[in-house]
N, C-alpha and C positions, 0 to 999 in steps of 0.2 A: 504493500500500500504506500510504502514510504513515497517508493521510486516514482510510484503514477503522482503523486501529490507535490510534489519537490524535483521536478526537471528543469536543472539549471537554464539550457539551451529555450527551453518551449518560456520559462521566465524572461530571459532577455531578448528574445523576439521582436519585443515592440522597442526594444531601445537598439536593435541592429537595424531596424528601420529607421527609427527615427536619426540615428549618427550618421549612418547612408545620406538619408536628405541633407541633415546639414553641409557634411563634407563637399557636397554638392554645389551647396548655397554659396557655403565659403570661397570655395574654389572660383566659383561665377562671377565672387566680390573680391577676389585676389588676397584674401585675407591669410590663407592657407595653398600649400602646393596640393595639388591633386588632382590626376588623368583622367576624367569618364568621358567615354562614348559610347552614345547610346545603346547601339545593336551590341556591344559589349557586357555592357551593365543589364542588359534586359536579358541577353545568354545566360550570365552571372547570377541572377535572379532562377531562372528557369532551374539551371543546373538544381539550385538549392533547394528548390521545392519538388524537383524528381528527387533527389536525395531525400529527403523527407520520407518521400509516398514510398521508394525503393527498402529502406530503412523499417516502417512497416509491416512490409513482405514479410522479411526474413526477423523479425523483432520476436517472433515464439521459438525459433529454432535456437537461437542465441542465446535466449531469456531459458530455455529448456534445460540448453546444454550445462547455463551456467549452473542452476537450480542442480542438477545430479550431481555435478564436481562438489558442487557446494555440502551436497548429502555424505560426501567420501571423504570430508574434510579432513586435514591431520587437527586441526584445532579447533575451539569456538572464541571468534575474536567480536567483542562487544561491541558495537556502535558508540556505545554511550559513553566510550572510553577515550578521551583528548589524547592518547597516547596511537590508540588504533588510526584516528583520523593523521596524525602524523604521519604513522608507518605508509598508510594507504596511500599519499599523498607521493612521499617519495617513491612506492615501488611503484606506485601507474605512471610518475612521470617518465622512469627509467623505462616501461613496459612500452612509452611512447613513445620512447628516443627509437627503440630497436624496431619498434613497426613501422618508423618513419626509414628509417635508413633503407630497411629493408625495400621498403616499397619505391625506392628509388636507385639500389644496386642491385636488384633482381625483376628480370621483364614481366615474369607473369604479375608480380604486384604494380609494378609502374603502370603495367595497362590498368587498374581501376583504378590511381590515383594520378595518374598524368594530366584528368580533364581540370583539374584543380591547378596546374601551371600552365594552363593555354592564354591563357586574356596576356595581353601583351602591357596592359596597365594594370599599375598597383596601387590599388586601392582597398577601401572599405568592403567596397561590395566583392572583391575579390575571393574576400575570408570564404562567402558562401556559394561560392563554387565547386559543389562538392558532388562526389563519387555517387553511381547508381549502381556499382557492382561490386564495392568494397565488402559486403556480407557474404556476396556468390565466390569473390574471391579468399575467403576464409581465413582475413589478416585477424577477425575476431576472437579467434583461437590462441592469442599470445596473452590473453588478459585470464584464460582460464585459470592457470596457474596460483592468480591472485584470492580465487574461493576453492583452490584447493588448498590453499595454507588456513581458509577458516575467515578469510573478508566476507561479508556477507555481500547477495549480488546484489540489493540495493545501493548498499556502500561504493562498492565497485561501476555502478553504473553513474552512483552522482560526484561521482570526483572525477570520472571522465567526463558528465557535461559541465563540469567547473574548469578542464581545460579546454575544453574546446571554446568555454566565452572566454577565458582568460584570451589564446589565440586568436578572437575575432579584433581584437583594439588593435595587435601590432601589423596588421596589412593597412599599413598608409604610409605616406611620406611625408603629413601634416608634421610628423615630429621626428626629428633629425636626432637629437642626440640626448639622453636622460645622465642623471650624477654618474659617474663613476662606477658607484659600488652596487648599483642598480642593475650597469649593464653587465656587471664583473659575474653576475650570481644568475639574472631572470634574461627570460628572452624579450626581446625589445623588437620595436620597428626597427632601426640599424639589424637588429642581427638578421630577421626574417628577411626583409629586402635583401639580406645576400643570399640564402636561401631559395629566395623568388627566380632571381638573378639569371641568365645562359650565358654570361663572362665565361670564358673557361676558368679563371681565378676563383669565381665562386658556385663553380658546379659541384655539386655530391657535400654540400655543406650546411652545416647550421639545422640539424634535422632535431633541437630542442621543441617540446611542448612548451613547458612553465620555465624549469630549468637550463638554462643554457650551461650550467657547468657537465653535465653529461660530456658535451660536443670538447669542452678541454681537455673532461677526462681521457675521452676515446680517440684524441686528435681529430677529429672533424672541426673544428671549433678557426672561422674564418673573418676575421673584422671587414667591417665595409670603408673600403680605404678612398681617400677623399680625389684620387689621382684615378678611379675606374669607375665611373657611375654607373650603375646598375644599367641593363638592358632587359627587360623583361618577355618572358614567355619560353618556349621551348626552343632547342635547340633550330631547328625544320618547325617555322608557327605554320600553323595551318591553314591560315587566310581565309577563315568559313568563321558566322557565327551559326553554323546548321548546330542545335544542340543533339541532335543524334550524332555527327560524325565527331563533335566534342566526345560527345560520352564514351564511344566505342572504337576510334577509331584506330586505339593500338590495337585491340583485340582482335582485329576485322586484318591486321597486320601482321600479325601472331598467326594468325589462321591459312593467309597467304601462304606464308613462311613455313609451316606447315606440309602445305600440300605442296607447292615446288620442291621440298628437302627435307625430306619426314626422317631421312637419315639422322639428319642434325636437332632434331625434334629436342632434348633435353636445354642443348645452347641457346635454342629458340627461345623454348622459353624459361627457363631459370640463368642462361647469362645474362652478363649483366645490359641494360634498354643501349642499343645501335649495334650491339655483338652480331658478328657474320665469324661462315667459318674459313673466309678467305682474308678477313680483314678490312673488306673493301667499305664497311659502313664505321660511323665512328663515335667510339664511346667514351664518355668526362673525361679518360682517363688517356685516350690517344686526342684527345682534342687540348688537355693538359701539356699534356708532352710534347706536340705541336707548335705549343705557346710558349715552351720552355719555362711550364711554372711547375715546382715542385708538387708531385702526386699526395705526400703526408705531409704533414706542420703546416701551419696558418703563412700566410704570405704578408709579405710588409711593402709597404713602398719601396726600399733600399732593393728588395728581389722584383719587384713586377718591372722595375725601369726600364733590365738589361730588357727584357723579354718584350715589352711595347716599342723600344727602340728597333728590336730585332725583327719585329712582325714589321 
């Protein structure tokens, strides 16, 4: 009962609408930087509210699975406990670091969350650009773990819609740079915009939910440096606002790929998204190397020079 009555996301609905408008207003009145156009913003929209109804669908099988893990538990961990809400906090954000990564160095996952870096603008309304295959594609299965140590799945459902509104403020570019110790620890607009990003500097980077310390701990962890502004959207943007070919169109790629070369069927789909077994397509990592920017460790001005001088 909890979870139906206390859904973070379905609570701040009316204030992602309402920030949307503003940022818009703002933007119109020069007050704030920020990119909408139209047939963009209206994709954006659509996408979020197929996400919604997709979300739905597969909402009993999810809510099922977690309920039985939840019944084999090794523990019983309390709600009611300020300690449990701690622990909960830290193991989903870490539980989100790893399905974000995941879903962006492995193709079958990139295909249901690729439609979430297509808009070539980074904004508000960008946040809700979200996935209609991300349940079919069963990244929901890394959160199980957390009601088999004894979270219960209300718990575990409302601390993931606590990040996901936490992640809907840092898609804009209204705010450039927060104190210090702010951006040392939580993820920020700065950090997401690199994240956003198809630089080769800042590709396969910045995959924090709340915590942006995950990304230092793992070496993913990339600053937005003031000598490479962000370029947004996918490496190959698509040039369509069709929200079907948005939604599907790695999968439809995947499938391709597939039937011409069923030999190579596992690189297909679990190497990492541009992987060929000739090499001829190209991925973060040869597009890195290309650039001449280091594959691991964060990049600084003093290294991206040679490498902008040399392209």
């Amino acid at each position: 009962m909890m979870e139906a009555e206390f859904d973070p996301v379905t609570l701040a609905t009316p204030f992602f609408v309402l920030t949307v408008f503003l940022e818009i207003v703002f933007a119109r009145l020069r007050v704030v930087k920020a990119n909408y156009e139209t047939r963009d913003t209206a994709t954006s929209l659509l996408m979020g509210l197929g996400s919604s109804v997709a979300g739905l669908l597969t909402a009993g099988v999810v809510f099922a699975a977690t309920v039985w893990v939840y019944q084999h538990r090794l523990f019983t961990i309390p709600m009611t406990a300020i300690w449990a809400w701690a622990a909960i906090f830290l193991l989903e954000d870490l539980t989100y670091y790893w399905f974000h990564r995941l879903s962006h160095e492995r193709r079958f996952w990139w295909a249901s969350h690729v439609n979430h870096h297509t808009s070539q603008h980074y904004n508000l309304s960008t946040a809700l650009r979200q996935t209609w295959t991300g349940g079919l594609a069963g990244t929901w299965l890394l959160w199980l773990p957390l009601a088999f140590l004894g979270f219960p799945p209300a718990m575990i459902a409302i601390q993931k819609g606590v990040s996901l509104v936490y992640q809907y403020w840092i898609h804009t570019e209204a705010i450039r740079r927060l104190p210090r110790w702010f951006e040392a620890v939580f993820n920020t607009p700065s950090h997401h915009r690199v994240h956003h990003a198809r630089n080769p500097v800042y590709l396969d980077r910045n995959y924090a939910g709340i915590l942006i310390v995950w990304d230092r701990l793992f070496g993913t962890f990339q600053p937005e440096l003031d000598e490479e502004a962000c370029r947004y959207g996918v490496v190959r943007n698509l040039a369509t606002f069709n929200i079907l070919r948005v939604a599907f169109h790695e999968w439809i790629g995947i499938a391709r790929d597939l039937v011409r070369a069923p030999r190579h069927a596992l690189g297909w789909l679990f190497g990492p998204p541009g992987w060929s077994p000739d090499g001829s397509r190209d991925t973060s990592r040869a597009l890195k190397e290309r650039a001449g920017i280091p594959v691991r460790g964060h990049v600084g001005p003093e290294a991206l020079r040679p490498a902008v001088e040399k392209a």
